[in-house]
C-alpha positions as CSV (number, residue, x, y, z in Angstrom):
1,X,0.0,0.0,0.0
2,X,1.5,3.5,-1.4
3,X,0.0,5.3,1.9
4,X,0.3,3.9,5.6
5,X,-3.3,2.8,6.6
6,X,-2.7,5.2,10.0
7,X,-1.8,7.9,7.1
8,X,-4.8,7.6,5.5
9,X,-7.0,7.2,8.2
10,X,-5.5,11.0,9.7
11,X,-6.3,12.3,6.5
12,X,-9.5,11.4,6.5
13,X,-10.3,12.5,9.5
14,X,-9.0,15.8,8.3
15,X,-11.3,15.5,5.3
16,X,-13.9,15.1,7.6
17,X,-12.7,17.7,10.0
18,X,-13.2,20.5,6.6
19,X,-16.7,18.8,5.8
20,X,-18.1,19.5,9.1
21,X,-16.6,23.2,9.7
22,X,-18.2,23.7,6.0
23,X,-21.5,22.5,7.2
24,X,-21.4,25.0,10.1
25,X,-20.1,27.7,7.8
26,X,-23.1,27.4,5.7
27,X,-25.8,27.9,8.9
28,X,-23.8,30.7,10.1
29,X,-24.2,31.9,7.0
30,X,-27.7,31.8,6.8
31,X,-28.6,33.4,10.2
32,X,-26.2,35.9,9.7
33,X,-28.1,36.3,6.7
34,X,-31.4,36.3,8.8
35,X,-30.2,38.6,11.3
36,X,-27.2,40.0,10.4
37,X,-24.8,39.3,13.9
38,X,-21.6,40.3,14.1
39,X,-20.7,37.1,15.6
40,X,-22.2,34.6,13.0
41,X,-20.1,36.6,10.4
42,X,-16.5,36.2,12.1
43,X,-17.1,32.4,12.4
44,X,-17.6,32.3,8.9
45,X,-14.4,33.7,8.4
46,X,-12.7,32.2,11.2
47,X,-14.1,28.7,9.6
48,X,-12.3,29.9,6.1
49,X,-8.9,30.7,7.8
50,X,-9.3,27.7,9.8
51,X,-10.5,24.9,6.6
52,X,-7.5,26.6,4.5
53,X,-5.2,25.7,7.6
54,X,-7.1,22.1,7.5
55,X,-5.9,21.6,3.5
56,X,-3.0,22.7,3.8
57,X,-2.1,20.4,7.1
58,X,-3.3,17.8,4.4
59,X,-0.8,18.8,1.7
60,X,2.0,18.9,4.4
61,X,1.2,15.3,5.5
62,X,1.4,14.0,1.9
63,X,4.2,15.7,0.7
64,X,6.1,14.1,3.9
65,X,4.9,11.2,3.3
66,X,6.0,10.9,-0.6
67,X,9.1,12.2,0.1
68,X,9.9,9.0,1.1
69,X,8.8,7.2,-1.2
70,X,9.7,9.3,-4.5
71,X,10.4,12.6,-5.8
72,X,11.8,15.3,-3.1
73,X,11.7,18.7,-1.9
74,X,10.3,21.4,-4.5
75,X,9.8,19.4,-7.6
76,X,7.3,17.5,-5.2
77,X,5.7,20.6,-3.9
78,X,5.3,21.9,-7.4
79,X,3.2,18.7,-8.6
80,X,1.0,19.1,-6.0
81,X,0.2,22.9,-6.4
82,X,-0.4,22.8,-10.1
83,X,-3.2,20.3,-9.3
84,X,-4.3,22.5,-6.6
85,X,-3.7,25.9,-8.5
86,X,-5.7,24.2,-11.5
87,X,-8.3,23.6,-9.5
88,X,-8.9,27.0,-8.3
89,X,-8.6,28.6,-11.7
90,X,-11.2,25.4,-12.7
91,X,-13.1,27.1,-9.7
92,X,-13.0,30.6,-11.3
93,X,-14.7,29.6,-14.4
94,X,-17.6,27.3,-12.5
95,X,-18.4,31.4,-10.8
96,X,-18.0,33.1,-14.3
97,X,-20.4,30.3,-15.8
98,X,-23.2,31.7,-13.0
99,X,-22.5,35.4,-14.0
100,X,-23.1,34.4,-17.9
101,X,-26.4,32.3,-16.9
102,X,-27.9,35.5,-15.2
103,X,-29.9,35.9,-18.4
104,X,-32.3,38.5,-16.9
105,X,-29.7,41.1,-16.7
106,X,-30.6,43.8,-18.4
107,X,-27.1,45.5,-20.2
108,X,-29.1,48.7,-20.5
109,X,-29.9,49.4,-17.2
110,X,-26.2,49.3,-16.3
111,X,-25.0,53.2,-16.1
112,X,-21.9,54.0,-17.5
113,X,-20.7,54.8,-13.6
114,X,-20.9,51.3,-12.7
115,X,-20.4,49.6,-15.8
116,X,-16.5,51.6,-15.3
117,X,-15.8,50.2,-12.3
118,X,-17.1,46.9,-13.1
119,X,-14.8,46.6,-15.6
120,X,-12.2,48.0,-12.7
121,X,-12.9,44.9,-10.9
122,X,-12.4,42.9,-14.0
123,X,-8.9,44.4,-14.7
124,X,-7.6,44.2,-11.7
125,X,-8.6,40.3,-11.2
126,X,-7.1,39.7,-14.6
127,X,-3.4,41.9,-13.2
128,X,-3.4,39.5,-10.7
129,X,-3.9,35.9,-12.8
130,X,-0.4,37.7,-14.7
131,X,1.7,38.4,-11.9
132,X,0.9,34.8,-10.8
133,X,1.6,33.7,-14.5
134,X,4.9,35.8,-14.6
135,X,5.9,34.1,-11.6
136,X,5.6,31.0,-12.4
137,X,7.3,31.6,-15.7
138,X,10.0,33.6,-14.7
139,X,10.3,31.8,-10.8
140,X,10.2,34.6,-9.2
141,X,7.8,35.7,-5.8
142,X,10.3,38.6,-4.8
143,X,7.3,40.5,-4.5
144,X,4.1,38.7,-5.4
145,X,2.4,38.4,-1.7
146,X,2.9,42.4,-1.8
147,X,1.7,43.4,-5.2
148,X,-1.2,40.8,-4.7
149,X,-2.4,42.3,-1.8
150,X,-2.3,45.8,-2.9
151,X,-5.0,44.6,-5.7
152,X,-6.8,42.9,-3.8
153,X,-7.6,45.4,-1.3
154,X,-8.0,47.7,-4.5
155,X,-10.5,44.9,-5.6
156,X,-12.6,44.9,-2.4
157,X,-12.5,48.8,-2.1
158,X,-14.4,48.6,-5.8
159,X,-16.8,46.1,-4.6
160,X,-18.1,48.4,-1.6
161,X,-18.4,51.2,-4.1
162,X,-20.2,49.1,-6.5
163,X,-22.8,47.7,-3.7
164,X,-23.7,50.8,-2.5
165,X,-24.4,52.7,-6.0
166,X,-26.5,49.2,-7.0
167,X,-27.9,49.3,-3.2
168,X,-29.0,53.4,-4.0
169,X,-30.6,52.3,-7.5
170,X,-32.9,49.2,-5.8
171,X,-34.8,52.1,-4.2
172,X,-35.9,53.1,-7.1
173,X,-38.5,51.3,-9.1
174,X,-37.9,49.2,-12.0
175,X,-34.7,47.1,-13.4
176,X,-34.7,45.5,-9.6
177,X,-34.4,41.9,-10.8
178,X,-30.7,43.1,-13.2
179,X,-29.6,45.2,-10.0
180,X,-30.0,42.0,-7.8
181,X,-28.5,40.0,-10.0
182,X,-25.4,42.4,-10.3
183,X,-25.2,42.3,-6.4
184,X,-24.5,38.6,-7.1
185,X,-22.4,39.5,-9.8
186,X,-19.8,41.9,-7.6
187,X,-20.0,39.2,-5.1
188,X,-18.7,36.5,-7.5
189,X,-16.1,38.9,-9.1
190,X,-14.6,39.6,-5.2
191,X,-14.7,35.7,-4.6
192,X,-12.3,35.2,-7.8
193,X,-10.0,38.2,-6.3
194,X,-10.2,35.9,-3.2
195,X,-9.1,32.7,-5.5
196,X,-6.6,34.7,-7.6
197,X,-4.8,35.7,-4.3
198,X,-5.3,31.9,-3.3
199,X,-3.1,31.0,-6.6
200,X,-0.5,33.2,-5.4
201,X,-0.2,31.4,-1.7
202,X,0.2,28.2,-3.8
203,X,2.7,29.3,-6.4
204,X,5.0,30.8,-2.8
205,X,4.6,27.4,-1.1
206,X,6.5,25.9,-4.2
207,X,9.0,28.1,-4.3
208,X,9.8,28.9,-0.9
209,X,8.2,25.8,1.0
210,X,6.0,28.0,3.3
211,X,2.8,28.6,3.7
212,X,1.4,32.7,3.4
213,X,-2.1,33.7,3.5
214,X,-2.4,36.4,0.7
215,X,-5.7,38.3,1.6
């Protein structure tokens, strides 16, 4: 057997571990939702920092364990965050498909204002899929975790803007159903800044071997 029986039955229970802190997340969510409490909100994000620590406890315990058994040290690391870091940008697209199926979206209702910074958001998300891509072509982080973060912030600065102008224009009458769906929209388009900075955590581990939380 490739993996220890005691090896596999850890990670599992680390699997586990993530399935049931997921399962909380998503109630949390809801009554926050419901009521909107402080506290229901920071265990959502506490449960994100805390299932991120969970995965990459698992990636650790594998990458030990193969070590032994095969290829060692980065060139290990780096097979194992390609699958990862193609799985995020696999993730990026599954959000982009639900933007494209809002077909109720009205293009006309969209003000030039927040069309702009819509396409603010865009650009910067896009910036920071090429510094990961130049790093990973040119091996070199020197300052990725830095320039990441600056857009990021940059990216979530846009997104309050743009909630609030779509939040003034719901109370007004008419085009509600394309300004709720661009609510979702925003929403989405923060989440892939969130996965884009996620890329950039994975690309450090395999050059460096150290974890960083880019956010």
């Amino acid at each position: 057997m490739f993996f220890k029986k005691d090896l596999l039955s850890e990670l599992k229970q680390k699997v586990l571990e993530i399935s049931s802190l997921t399962k909380q997340s998503l109630w949390f969510t809801v009554k926050y939702l419901f009521d909107k409490s402080a506290d229901y909100r920071e265990k959502v994000f506490e449960i994100e920092e805390k299932s991120d620590k969970i995965n990459l406890e698992i990636i650790d315990s594998v990458i030990a364990h193969l070590n032994k058994k095969c290829e060692r040290d980065r060139r290990l690391r780096e097979f194992l965050m390609i699958m990862e870091i193609s799985a995020i940008f696999e993730r990026i697209c599954d959000l982009l498909e639900k933007i494209c199926r809002m077909e109720e979206t009205k293009p006309e209702a969209i003000d030039d204002v927040l069309r702009e910074k819509l396409v603010w958001m865009t650009k910067k998300v896009i910036t920071m899929i090429e510094l990961s891509e130049n790093s990973m072509k040119e091996e070199d982080i020197s300052d990725l975790k830095r320039d990441l973060e600056k857009l990021d912030d940059e990216i979530d600065e846009l997104f309050d803007e743009c909630r609030k102008d779509i939040m003034e224009r719901l109370k007004h009458k008419g085009n509600e159903e394309t300004y709720g769906n661009l609510l979702y929209v925003i929403g989405y388009l923060e989440r892939i800044g969130d996965l884009a900075a996620k890329v950039g955590s994975r690309l450090v581990f395999i050059f460096e071997g150290k974890h960083v939380f880019i956010k």
